[in-house]
Each structure stands twice: as structure tokens, then as C-alpha cells.
C-alpha positions in Angstrom: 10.1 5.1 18.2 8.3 4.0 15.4 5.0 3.2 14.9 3.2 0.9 12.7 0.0 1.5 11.8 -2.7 2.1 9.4 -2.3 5.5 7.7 -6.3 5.7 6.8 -7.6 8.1 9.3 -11.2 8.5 8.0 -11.4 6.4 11.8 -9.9 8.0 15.1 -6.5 5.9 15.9 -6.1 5.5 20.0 -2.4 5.1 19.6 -2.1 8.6 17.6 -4.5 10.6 20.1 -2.8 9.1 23.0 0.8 10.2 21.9 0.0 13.4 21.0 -2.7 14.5 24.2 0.6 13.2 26.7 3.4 15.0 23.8 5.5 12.6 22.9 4.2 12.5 18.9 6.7 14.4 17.4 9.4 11.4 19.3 7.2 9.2 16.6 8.1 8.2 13.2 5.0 6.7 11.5 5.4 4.0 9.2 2.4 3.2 7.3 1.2 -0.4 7.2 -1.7 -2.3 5.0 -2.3 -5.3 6.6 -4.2 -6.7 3.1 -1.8 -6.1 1.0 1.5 -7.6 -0.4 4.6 -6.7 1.3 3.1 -4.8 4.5 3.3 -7.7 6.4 4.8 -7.6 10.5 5.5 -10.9 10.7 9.1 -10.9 11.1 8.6 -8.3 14.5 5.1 -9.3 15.6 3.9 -12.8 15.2 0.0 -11.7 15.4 1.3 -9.3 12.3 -1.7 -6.7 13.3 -1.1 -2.7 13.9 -0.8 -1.3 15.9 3.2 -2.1 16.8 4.9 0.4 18.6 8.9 -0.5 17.8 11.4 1.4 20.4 14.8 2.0 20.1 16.2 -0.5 21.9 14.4 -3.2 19.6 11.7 -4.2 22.2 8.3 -4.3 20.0 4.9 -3.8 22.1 1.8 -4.5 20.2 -2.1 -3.8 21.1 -3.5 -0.9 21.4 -3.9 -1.4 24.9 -0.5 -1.7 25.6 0.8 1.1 23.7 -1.3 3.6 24.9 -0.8 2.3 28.0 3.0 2.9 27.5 2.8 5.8 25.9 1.0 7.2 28.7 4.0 5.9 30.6 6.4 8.4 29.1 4.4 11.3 29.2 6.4 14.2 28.5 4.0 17.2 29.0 2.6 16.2 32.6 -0.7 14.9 31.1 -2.0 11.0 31.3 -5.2 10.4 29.7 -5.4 6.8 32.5 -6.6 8.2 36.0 -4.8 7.0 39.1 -5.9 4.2 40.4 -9.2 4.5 42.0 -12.9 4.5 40.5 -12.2 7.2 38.5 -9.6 4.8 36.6 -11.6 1.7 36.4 -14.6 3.3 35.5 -12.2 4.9 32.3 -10.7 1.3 31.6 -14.0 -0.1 31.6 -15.5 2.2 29.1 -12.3 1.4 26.5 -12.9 -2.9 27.3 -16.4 -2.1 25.6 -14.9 0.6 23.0 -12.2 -2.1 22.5 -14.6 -4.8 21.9 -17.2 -2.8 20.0 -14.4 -2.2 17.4 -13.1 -6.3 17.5 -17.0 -6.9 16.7 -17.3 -4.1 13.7 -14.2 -5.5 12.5 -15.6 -9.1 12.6 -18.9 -8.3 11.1 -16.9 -5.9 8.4 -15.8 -9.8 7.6 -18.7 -11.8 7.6 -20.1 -8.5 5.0 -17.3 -9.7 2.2 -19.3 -13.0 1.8 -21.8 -13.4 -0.8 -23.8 -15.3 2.0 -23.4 -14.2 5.4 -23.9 -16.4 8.3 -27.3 -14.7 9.7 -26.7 -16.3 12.9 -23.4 -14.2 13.0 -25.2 -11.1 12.8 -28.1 -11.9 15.1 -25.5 -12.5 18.3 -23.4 -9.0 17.4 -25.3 -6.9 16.1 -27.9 -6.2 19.4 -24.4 -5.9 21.3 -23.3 -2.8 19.2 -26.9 -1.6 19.7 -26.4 -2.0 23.6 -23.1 -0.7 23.7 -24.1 2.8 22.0 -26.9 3.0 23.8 -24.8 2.6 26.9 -22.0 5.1 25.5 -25.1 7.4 25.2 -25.7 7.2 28.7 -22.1 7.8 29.6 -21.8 10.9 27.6 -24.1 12.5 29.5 -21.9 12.4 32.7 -18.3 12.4 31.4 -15.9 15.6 32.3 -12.9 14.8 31.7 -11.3 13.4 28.4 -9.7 10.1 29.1 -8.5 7.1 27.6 -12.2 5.5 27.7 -12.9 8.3 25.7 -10.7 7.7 23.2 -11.3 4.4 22.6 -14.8 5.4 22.0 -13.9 7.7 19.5 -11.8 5.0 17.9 -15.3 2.9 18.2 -17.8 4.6 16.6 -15.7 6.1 14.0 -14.5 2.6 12.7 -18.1 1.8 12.8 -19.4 4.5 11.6 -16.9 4.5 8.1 -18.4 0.1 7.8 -22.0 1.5 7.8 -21.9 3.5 4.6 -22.1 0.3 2.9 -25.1 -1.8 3.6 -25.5 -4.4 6.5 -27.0 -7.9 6.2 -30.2 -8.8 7.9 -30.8 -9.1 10.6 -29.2 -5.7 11.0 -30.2 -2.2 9.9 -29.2 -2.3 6.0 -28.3 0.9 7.0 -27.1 2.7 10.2 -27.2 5.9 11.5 -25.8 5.9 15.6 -26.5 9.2 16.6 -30.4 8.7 16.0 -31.9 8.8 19.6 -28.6 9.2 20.8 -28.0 12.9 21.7 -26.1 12.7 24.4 -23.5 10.5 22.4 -24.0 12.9 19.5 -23.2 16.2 21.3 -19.8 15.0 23.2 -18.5 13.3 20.1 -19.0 16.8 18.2 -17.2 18.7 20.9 -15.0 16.0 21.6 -13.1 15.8 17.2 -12.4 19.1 18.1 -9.8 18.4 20.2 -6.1 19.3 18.8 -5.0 16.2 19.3 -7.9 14.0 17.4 -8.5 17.0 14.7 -4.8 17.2 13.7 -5.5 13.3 12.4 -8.8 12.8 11.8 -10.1 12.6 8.0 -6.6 13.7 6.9 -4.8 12.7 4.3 -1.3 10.8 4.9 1.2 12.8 2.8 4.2 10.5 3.2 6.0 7.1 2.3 3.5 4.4 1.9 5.2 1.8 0.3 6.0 -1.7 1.1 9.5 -1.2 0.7 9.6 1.8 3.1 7.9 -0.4 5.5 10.4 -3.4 5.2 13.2 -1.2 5.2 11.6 -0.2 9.3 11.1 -3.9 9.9 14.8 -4.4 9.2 15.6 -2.2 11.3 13.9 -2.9 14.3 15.4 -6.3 13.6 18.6 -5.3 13.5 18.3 -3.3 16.5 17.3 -6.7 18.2 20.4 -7.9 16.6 18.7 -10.2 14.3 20.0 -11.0 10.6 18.1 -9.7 8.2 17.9 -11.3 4.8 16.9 -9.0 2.0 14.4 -10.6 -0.5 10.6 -10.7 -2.3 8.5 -8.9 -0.2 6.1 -10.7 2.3 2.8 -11.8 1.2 -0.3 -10.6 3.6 -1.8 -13.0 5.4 -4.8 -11.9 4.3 -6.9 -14.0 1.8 -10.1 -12.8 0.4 -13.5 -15.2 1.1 -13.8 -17.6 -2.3 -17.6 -16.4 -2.6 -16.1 -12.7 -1.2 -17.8 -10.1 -3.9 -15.1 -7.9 -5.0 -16.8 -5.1 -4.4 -17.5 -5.2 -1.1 -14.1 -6.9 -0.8 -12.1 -3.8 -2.4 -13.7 -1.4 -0.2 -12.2 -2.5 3.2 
């Protein structure tokens, strides 16, 4: 299998925890992807061209994180799943990573709305009390959770994502700046405890020491294609779909 994705791990990747708590990372072959920059594009295997993409062997492509870890759970090969059988236990996990999953869609938006030289305040007014609610909420879950499960690893994905956009300042109405675990101890004391984990503290803040280049990556999109028995014509690399904000301050704009 190979999986795309962004090799920065200052954040907590679901798709990398998952595959290695259920023991099928080593099955992986990581291929790193920037989804800003030239020639990192997944166009040609996934039309949304966003990582995660999980490629198997066969061809077939799944992307989402969602599905992925949901898959890889699927073909655990050490006896563990991380998504309880169905029953409250399970929904009660799935709904804890729908608001992980959604706190990190709104970072990600607001992360955006940052690179303009004027953000839309009303923007930040209808997200920002969200996040607010949705730690505060995480805080009260902390307090009660036993077991580690995939809610738990999307909120690790969550708040570390978050917590890597707040070191920059915020535009009003939010905090400039953001610190989560104040009045949050419950939250505080399980995420601690929970990096610790082999399977998050193996990636997390690690450096990727391998092939990062575009040309590395195009050579795996080729080859998923051609497992799909697609032709594949060779050529300039893909541009990113990814064009900066006219009024986008580079600064800001360079640090994402």
C-alpha cells in the first residue's frame, strides 16, 4: 500500500496512528505529498487532490481519513481495532471523531481566512466559539475515556493541527493568541499520557528522513495508475491547485 500524505508531523496524522495501533505500518510505503506546492499534485488518482490517499495494490485508491482508517482497521493484523463493535460504545467513539474531524476542517478554514491581509470578521465570529465549545466538550470527555479509540485519535489529530495554527496570531474576534489547555485539565492530562503512546510517539514532532520530492511522488502516482491500467504520459510536473490570496501577506502565507 502506499500512502500519501503530508510528511510534517509537528500534528498527529489519524491515518499513521491507526496503521500502526492495528500493525499493518510496516505493509506501508509512505510517499510524501505538499499539496501547495508544484508537482505534488493527486489529481491524476484522486479528483479532490487532498491527503490523505491510501493507494492499494490492486490500483483501487480510497481517500478521507475516515475511510482509511476505517479500512485500515479492516485489515488489522495484530487483533487490535481502534472502532468498537457496534453498540454505544462505537457511536459514542465515531461521534467524538465527527467533532475532531470537523474541528480540524474549521482550523484548516480559518488557517485560510488568516493568509488575508483583511479577514472576513464575520468568518471568525461563527468558528471560532465552535472550537471554544468543542474543547470545552473534549474536556469533559477526557475525564471519562478508558479506552484509546479512534475518537481519540482524531482528537489528537484535532488539537495538535490547532495547536501548531495558534503560534501565529489569530484575527479578532478570536484570542490573538491561544493557549487550549488553560481551564482545561482534564483535556490536558489525557493528551500528555495519551503522545506517549508507541504508536503516536514513533511520529509525532519527527523529522521525515526520506524522498520528498515531486518526482518521487509522480513516479507513485504512475504507478498506481498503471496498476489501474491507465497510460501514463510522462511530462512537466503538475501545478498545485493551490493559489495564494492576491492581498495574502507572504508571511503568513509561507508559514502554512
Amino acid at each position: 500500500m502506499k500512502l500519501f500524505y503530508s510528511p510534517v508531523h509537528d500534528f498527529i496524522h489519524k491515518s499513521v496512528v491507526v496503521a500502526e495501533e492495528v500493525g499493518v505500518w510496516s505493509s506501508i510505503e509512505e510517499v510524501p505529498v505538499y499539496p501547495r506546492k508544484h508537482g505534488y499534485s493527486l489529481a491524476a488518482i484522486n479528483p479532490l487532490a487532498k491527503v490523505p490517499t491510501l493507494a492499494l495494490d490492486s490500483g483501487a485508491v480510497l481517500f478521507g481519513s475516515q475511510v482509511i482508517a476505517e479500512y485500515l482497521d479492516s485489515i488489522s493484523a495484530n487483533g487490535v481495532h481502534v472502532y468498537p463493535a457496534p453498540g454505544p460504545d462505537r457511536w459514542d467513539a465515531l461521534t467524538r471523531l465527527a467533532q475532531a474531524d470537523i474541528f480540524f476542517d474549521i482550523t484548516t478554514r480559518l488557517t485560510h481566512e488568516r493568509l488575508l491581509d483583511e479577514p472576513g470578521e464575520h468568518i471568525i465570529a461563527w468558528h471560532w466559539p465552535k472550537l471554544m465549545r468543542s474543547l470545552d466538550r473534549m474536556d469533559e470527555d477526557a475525564a471519562r475515556l478508558k479506552k484509546f479509540d479512534i475518537g481519540c485519535i482524531g482528537t489528537l489529530q484535532a488539537i495538535t493541527y490547532f495547536e501548531r495554527q495558534v503560534v501565529l496570531p489569530w484575527p479578532p474576534p478570536a484570542s490573538v493568541y491561544f493557549n487550549w489547555r488553560d481551564g482545561r485539565p482534564n483535556l490536558a492530562v489525557w493528551f500528555d499520557h495519551a503522545i506517549q503512546r508507541p504508536s503516536v510517539a514513533a511520529h509525532f514532532k519527527t523529522t521525515f528522513d526520506g524522498d520528498d520530492s515531486p518526482d518521487f511522488c509522480q513516479a507513485k502516482v504512475a504507478g498506481v495508475l498503471q496498476a489501474q491500467g491507465k497510460n501514463v504520459n510522462a511530462g512537466a510536473l503538475p501545478a498545485s491547485d493551490f493559489t495564494p490570496p492576491a492581498n495574502a501577506s507572504s508571511d503568513r502565507s509561507s508559514q502554512h
